[in-house]
N, C-alpha and C positions, 0 to 999 in steps of 0.2 A: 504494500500500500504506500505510494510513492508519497503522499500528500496526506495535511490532515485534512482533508476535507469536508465539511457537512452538508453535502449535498441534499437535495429534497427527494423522496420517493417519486413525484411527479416528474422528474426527469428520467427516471427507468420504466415508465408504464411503457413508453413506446418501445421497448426492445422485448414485450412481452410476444408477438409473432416470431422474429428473431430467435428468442430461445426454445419456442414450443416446437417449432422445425428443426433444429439444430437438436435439440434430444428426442424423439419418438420414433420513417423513417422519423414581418412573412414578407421580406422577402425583399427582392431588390426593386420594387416598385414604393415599398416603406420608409427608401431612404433617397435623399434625392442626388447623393453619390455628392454635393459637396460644400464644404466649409462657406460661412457667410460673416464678411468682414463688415466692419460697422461704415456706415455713410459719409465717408471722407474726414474722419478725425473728428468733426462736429455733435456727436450725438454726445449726450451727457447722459452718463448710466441711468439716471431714472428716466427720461425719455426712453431708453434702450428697455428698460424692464418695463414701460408702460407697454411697448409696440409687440414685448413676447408676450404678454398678457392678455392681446389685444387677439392676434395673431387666430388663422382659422384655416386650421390644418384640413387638405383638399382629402378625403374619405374617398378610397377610391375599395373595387373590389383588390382582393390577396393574392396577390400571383403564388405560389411554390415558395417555401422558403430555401433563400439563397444556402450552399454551400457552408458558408459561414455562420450561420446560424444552425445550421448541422442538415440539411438537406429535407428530403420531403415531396410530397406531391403536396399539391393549392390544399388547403379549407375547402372541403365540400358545405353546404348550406347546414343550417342545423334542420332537424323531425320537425321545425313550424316552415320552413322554407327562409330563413334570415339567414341573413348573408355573410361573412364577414368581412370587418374592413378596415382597409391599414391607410397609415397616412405619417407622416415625419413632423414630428413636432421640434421646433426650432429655439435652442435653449444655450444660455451661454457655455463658450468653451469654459471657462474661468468665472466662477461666481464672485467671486472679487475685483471682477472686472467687464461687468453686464456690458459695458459698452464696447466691450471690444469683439473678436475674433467668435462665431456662434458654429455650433454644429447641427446635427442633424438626428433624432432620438425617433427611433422606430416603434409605432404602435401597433395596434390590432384592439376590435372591439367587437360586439354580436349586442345589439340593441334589447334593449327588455321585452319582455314579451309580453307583459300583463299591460290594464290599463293605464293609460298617460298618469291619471290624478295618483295610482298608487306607488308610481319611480320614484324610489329613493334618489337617485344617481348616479353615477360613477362606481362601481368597485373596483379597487385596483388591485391586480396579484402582483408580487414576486416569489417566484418558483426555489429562489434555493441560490446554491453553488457557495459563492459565486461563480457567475460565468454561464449562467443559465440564458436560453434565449425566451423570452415571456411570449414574444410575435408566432415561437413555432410550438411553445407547449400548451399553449393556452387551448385551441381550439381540439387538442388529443384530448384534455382532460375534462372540455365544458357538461358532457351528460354528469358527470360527477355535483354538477352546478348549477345544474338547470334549474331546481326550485329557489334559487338566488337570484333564477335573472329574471322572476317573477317581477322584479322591484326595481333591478339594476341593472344597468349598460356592464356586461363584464368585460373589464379591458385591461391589458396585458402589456409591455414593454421591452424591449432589450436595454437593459443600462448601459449607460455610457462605457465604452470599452468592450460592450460584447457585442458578440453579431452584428446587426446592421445598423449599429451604432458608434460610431466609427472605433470599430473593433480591434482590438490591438492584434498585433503580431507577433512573434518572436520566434518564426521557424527561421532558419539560417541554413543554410549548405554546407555551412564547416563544422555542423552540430553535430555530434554522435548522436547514435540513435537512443532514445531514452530506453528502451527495451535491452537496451547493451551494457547500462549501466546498472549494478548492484545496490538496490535501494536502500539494505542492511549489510554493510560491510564490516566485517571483521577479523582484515587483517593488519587493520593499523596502520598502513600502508598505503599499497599501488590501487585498492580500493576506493580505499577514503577517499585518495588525493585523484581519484575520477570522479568520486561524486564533486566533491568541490569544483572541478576543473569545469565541469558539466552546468552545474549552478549557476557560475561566475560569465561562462559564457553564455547561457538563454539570457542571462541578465542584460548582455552587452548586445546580445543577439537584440533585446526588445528594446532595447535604445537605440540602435542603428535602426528599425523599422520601427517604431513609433515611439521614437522620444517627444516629439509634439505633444501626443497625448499623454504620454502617461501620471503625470501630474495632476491629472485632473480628473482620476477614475476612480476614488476614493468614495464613499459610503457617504458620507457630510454633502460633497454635491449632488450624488445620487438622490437623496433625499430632498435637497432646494430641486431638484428638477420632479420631484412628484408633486411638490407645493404649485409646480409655475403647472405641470397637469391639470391637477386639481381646480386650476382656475382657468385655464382653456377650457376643459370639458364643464365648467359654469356650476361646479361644487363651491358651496359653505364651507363645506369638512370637508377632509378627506377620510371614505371610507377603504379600509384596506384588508386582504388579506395575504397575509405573509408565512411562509414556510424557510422552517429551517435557514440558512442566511436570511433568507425574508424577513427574519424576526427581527434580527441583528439592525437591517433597515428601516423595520418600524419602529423601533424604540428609540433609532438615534433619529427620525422624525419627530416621533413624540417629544424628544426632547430640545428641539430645534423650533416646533410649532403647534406646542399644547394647545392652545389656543383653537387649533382648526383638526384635532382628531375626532373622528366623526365614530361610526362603531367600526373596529378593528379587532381582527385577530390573528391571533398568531401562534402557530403550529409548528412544533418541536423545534424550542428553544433554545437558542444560545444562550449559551452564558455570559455576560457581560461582565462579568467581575473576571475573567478566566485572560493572561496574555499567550502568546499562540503558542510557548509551552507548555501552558496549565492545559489549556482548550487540547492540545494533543495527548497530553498524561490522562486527561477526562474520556477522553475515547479512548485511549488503550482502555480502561475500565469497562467503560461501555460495550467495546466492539465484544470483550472476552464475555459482560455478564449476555449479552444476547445470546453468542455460541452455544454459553454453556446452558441456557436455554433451548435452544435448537438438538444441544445431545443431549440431554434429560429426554425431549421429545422422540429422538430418533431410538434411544433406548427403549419406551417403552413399543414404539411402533415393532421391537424386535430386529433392530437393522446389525447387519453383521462386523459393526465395527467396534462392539464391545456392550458387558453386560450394564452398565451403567454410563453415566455423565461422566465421569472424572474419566474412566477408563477410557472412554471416545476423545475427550479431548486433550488425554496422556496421547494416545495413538496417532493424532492429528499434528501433534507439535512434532512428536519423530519423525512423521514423514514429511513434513515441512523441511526438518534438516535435512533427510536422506536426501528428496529431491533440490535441494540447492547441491548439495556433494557430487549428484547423477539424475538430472532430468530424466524424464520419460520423453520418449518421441514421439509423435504424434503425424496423422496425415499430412501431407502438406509440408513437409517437412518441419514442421512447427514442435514444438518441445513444452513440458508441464517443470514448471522450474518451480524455487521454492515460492520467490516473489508472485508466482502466475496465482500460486493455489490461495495464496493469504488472497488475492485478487478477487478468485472467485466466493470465497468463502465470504469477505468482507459484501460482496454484492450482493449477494444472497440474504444477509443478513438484515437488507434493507425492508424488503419484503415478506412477508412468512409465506405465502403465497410460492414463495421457491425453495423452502424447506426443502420438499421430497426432492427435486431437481439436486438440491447441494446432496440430500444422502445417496444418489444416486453416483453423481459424482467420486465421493468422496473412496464410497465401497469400490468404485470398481480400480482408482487411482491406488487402493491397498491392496487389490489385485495385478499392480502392474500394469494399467492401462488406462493415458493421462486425457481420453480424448472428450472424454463429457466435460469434465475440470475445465479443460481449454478450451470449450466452447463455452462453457457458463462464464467464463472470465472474458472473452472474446465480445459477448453477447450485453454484461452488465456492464461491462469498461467503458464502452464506449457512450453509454447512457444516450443511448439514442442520437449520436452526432454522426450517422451515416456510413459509420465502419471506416475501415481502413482506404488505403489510396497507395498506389504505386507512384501516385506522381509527385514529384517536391516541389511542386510550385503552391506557394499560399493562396492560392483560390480554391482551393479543392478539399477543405476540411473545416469543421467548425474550429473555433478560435475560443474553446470554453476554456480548456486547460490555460492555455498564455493568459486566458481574462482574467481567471481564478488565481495567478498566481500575484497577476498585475494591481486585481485589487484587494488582495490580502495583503503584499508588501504595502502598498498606497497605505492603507488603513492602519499598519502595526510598525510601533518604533524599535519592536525588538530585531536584536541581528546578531543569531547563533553563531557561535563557533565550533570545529570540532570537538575541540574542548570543553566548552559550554554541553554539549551533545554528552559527550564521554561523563561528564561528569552526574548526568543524572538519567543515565543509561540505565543501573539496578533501578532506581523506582521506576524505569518504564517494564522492565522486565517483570517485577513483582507483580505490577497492576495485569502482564499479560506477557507470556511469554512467546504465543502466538503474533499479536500486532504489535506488542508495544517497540519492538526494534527499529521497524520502519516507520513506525510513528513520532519516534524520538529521532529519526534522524532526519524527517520531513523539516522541520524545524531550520535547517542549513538553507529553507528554497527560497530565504530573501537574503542568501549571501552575495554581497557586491550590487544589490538594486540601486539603479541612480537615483532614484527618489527619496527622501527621507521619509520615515513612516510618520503618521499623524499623533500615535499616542500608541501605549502598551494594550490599554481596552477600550470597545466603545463607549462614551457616555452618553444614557439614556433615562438621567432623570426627567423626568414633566410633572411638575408640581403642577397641578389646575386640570389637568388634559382629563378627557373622558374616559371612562373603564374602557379596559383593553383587556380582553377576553383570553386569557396565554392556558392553552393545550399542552400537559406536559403528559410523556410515554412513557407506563414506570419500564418496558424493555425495548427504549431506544437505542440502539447503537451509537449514533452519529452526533445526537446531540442529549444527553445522558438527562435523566427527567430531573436532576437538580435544578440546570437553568432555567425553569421554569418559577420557583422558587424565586430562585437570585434574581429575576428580570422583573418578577413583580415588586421583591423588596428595592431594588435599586430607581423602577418606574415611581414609586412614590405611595405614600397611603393614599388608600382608596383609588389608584389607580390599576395597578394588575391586580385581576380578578382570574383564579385558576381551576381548572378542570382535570382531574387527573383520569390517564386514562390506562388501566392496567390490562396492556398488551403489546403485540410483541413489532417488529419494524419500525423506520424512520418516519415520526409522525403520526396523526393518527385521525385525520379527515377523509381522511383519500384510504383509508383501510375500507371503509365501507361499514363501518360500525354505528349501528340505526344510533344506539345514545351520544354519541360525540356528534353525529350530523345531525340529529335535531335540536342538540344543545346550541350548536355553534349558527345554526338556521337560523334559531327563536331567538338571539340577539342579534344578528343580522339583519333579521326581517322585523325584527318591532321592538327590538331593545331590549328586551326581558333576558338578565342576567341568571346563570345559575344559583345555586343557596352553595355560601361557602360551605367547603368540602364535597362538593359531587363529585363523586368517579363512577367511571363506565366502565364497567366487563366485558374483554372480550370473549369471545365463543373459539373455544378451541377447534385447531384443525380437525376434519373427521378423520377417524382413524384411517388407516392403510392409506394415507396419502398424504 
């Protein structure tokens, strides 16, 4: 697991076709392709933020999402016949300087469906990552949404630096291949000193191809450019739903513009009190207590990798070593290596939905044969950015990884060292001796960024702001159910209002669980907050599968 990542569930539903055939994908019309300089030196920034505020983005229908945005066939219509429809909203490069240099922020929306008098307005998502495209996941996940768009226009985004917003870059020609480098190295060495060399260069790689932007891709702008949404699409508030980073987003809105949170939620929380060492030590935790959930379950279903939990997830760490020692070989001339299998295993884990997939995997990889593993890690990697590509040129893949990377340095002032690494390598190992390796050594991936980072965490107090509805997963992986806790105490009294929900994957709206989606509906749709302390049960998997 190269990265800490907390990506959203919502960016792997589309690789669910993908993995169901491999064991038994808006667009460049949403961006208007280019930067917009201010009116001959004369505009004075608040003129310049009257005219975006003013501004009235052309709604056209969605072509395919571009390449960059991870690919795709168009938005077909939704089951009423609505359409959907993208458009570029025109938002400063530099919020500290409205009057100068403006880009270009790609939208997508599907109009409400119910009567005029009863639209709320606006919902806005963000999907997760960072580095998520909002233009291409939105319309995969809208039947999940549909009695929300009873009230609301749902409308979705690429942030500034992802997809078709002027996306960052950072593939180079003189890069090794990231598949070539050792994510958990230990030999002290000609290891290490590739992962470094590897780091230092995507770093210089994404400054030679979009040093322009990368300044400017950080989470605090993100946020002033929902505020300037908010008042194009002709909202009071703004109503949001956020997942996973999404949270991360809304709270540092909340706390930039208490004043105009409208009803919000947000599902499988950051922690905000966590710097991206802590945030990574937290997922080691997390990733291991999900596992070892997933082998307690494979136990009792009778799977052949051992009579109990401990004993499967004793069995799993071995073969994690063996195979870094001597990959399996696979069709295609492709290989099951140590890093592929924590790959697939951590993907899996996103979902419960893909349990049996990973036990299937997992048994036949103790069998000597790595070809399910390597497709479920093939399948989840990619998290619906269109698979791989023989070609090196950067039009031809999405740009989630460089965004993800571009705006978590942007955002975090810390800047690991090996050493730093080495040194608190046993508490990653303690917390998991399965992920924590590669998750302590993710930590190195803003070595050499030319950016200075903003702060160690986000700040996301909002004293005054409206409740904010926070979904925490007591067996999240990705974003562990404490920050749920921690986002409401740091949001302020009486502002995080929590739901717990005890079950298993990243998140827990989009599991499909009737008590969290009518919980999170009935403040959506008419304000009615839950009674502190509700939690929702989930329904275990049926057996034999």
């Amino acid at each position: 697991m190269p990265t800490a990542r907390a990506i959203s569930t919502a960016v792997l539903l589309s690789t669910a076709t993908l993995l169901a055939s491999s064991l038994a994908a808006c667009a460049p019309a949403a961006r208007d392709g280019e930067r917009h300089g201010d009116t001959g030196g004369t505009t004075t920034d608040a003129q310049a933020l009257n005219d975006l505020r003013e501004q009235s983005p052309a709604w056209r229908d969605c072509p395919a999402p571009a390449p960059i945005q991870g690919g795709g066939e168009a938005p077909g219509a939704l089951p009423d016949g609505t359409r959907w429809q993208c458009a570029t909203l025109r938002t400063p490069l530099d919020w500290k300087n409205p009057s100068g240099e403006a880009i270009g922020l790609a939208l997508i929306r599907a109009r409400a469906s119910g009567a005029p008098d009863d639209r709320i307005g606006s919902l806005l998502f963000n999907f997760g990552g960072p580095g998520g495209s909002g233009v291409a996941t939105l319309p995969g996940l809208a039947p999940d949404y549909e009695k929300l768009r009873t009230r609301y226009d749902l409308v979705s985004f690429d942030p500034r630096g992802v997809g078709n917003s002027e996306g960052v870059r950072c593939l180079d020609a003189g890069l090794p291949d990231e598949d070539d480098i050792d994510n958990t190295p230990d030999d002290g060495g000609d290891e290490t000193n590739a992962l470094v060399r590897f780091n230092r260069a995507t770093a210089a790689a994404c400054e030679k191809n979009s040093g322009d932007v990368l300044p400017y891709v950080g989470t605090t702008q993100a946020a002033q450019d929902m505020d300037l949404m908010r008042q194009v699409l002709g909202d009071e508030k703004l109503h949001y739903f956020g997942i996973s980073y999404g949270t991360e987003l809304g709270g540092v809105y909340a706390h930039l513009f208490p004043e105009r949170v409208g009803h919000a939620v947000l599902d499988g929380v950051v922690d905000p009190t966590h710097d991206q060492m802590a945030e990574a030590l937290a997922q080691a935790g997390g990733f291991q207590l999900a596992f070892e959930h997933f082998a307690a379950w494979c136990a009792r279903q009778g799977c052949a990798l051992g009579d109990d939990a401990e004993d499967i997830v004793d069995l799993t760490v071995g073969l994690e070593e063996a195979l870094d020692d001597t990959p399996l070989t696979t069709s295609g001339g492709g290989e099951l290596d140590g890093d592929e299998l924590v790959d697939a295993i951590s993907g899996a884990l996103y979902r419960q939905e893909y349990w049996p997939a990973l036990r299937a995997g997992l048994e036949a990889a103790a069998d000597d044969n790595g070809e399910v593993l390597h497709d479920l890690a093939e399948a989840l990697g990619q998290h619906g950015a269109g698979g791989d590509t023989d070609d090196d040129t950067t039009d031809e893949e999405s740009n989630e990884d460089d965004a993800f990377r571009a705006i978590t340095c942007d955002d975090s002032s810390s800047r690991y060292t090996v050493a730093d690494v080495r040194s608190r390598l046993a508490d990653f190992l303690e917390a998991s001796p399965l992920f924590g390796p590669g998750l302590a050594w993710s930590a190195l991936s803003c070595d050499g960024w030319p950016v200075p980072g903003a702060a160690r965490h986000p700040e996301v107090s909002a004293p005054g702001a409206a409740p904010v509805l926070l979904v925490g997963n007591t067996g999240d992986p990705a974003t562990p159910y404490e920050g749920a806790a921690r986002m409401a105490e740091r949001l302020g009294e009486k502002v995080g209002v929590e739901l717990t929900y005890e079950g298993e994957g990243h998140g827990a709206y989009d599991s499909g669980n009737t008590c969290v989606q009518d919980t999170v509906d009935a403040y959506l749709l008419n304000g009615t907050l839950p009674k502190p302390g509700t939690v929702c049960e989930a329904e275990p998997l049926p057996q034999g599968k």
